[in-house]
Steps between C-alpha positions, in 0.01 A plus 500: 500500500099578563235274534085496502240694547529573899668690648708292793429199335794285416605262232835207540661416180461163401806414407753688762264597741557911511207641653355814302208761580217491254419810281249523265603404143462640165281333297597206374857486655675277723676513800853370530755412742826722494712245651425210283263619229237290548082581461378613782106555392311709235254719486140358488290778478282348217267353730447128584287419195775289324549307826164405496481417123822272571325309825186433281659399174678287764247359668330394130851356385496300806108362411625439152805279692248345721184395259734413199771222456871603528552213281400211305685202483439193261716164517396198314147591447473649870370853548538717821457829616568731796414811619682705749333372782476167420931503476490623828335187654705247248790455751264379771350155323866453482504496932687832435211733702746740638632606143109548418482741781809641438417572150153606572642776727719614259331467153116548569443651852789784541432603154125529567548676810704769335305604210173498746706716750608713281181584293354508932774797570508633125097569427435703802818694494427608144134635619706685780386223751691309799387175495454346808821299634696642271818500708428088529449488133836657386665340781369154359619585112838574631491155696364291209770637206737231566278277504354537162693243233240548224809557239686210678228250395454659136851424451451127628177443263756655146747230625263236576329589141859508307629165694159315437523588145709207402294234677179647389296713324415831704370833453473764714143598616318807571581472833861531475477822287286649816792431672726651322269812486442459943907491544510799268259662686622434875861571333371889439282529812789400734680787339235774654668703775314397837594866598245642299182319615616629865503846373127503353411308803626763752318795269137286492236570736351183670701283696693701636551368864674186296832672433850298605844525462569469152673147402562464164 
């Protein structure tokens, strides 16, 4: 099986780890794996502008989450709300500061850091540009994706909504349907071949002297 855009560039299957040369694609086609038939990338000729529409729409999804409650709860005449941000910190008036770091990494910062990253690496590739550090910037988006548990906390808020709902009255805020929208969002952009944004890189310009090994 073929791979890429580069010639002597290589490409390990995910799943069985067969190691492939990369060939340009047809448009619109994907790359498999003949030993266990799984994707190996696509072609991404179209450009980098819906990676940048995704990071922004991202980054205002994760505003939304952040001005806005994710829910409102009222017992006995009692009325609160919370945004994203203020959840975060709720563990630590409890004495439980770790978990508010712990969740801060993992539900506000890493997710911040990725979209910014990515629109950093994205924008300038897409006006044939090599942003400066750009090895340290791709590096650093393939260190933060397991770290990201945006989808892991909108799970926890449905729960907490449909197990509160018996004790008392709550309704889910604008906050919470930002983010649904951010784990959409990330869910897509973590599907974008890092491959490709290597590729444009190697073809721009400027920045030349900061070309690595490729990691990906």
């Amino acid at each position: 099986m073929s791979a890429g855009a580069k010639s002597g560039s290589l490409v390990v299957c995910k799943d069985c780890d067969a190691v492939y040369s990369r060939q340009p694609l047809p448009r619109q086609s994907r790359a498999r794996c003949l030993r266990c038939h799984g994707a190996l990338y696509r072609d991404h000729r179209e450009g980098f502008d819906g990676t940048i529409a995704l990071a922004a729409a991202g980054l205002i999804a994760f505003a939304i989450t952040n001005v806005y409650p994710v829910m409102s709860i009222n017992m006995q005449g009692s009325s609160n709300t919370a945004t994203l941000w203020q959840t975060v910190l709720a563990p630590e008036r409890y004495g439980l500061g770790a978990v508010s770091v712990l969740v801060a990494v993992m539900v506000f910062f890493t997710p911040m850091l990725q979209l910014l990253l990515t629109l950093y690496v994205a924008i300038p590739l897409h006006l044939r540009h090599r942003p400066p550090g750009f090895a340290t910037a791709m590096h650093a988006l393939r260190y933060l994706r397991p770290w990201s548990m945006v989808e892991v906390f909108m799970l926890g808020a449905l729960v907490a909504v449909a197990k509160l709902a018996g004790l008392a009255s709550v309704a889910p805020g604008v906050g919470l349907w930002g983010l649904v929208g951010l784990t959409v969002l990330m869910t897509l952009l973590l599907l974008d071949d890092p491959h490709r944004f290597w590729d444009a890189a190697d073809t721009c310009d400027e920045g030349l002297g900061d070309k690595v090994a490729r990691t990906v």
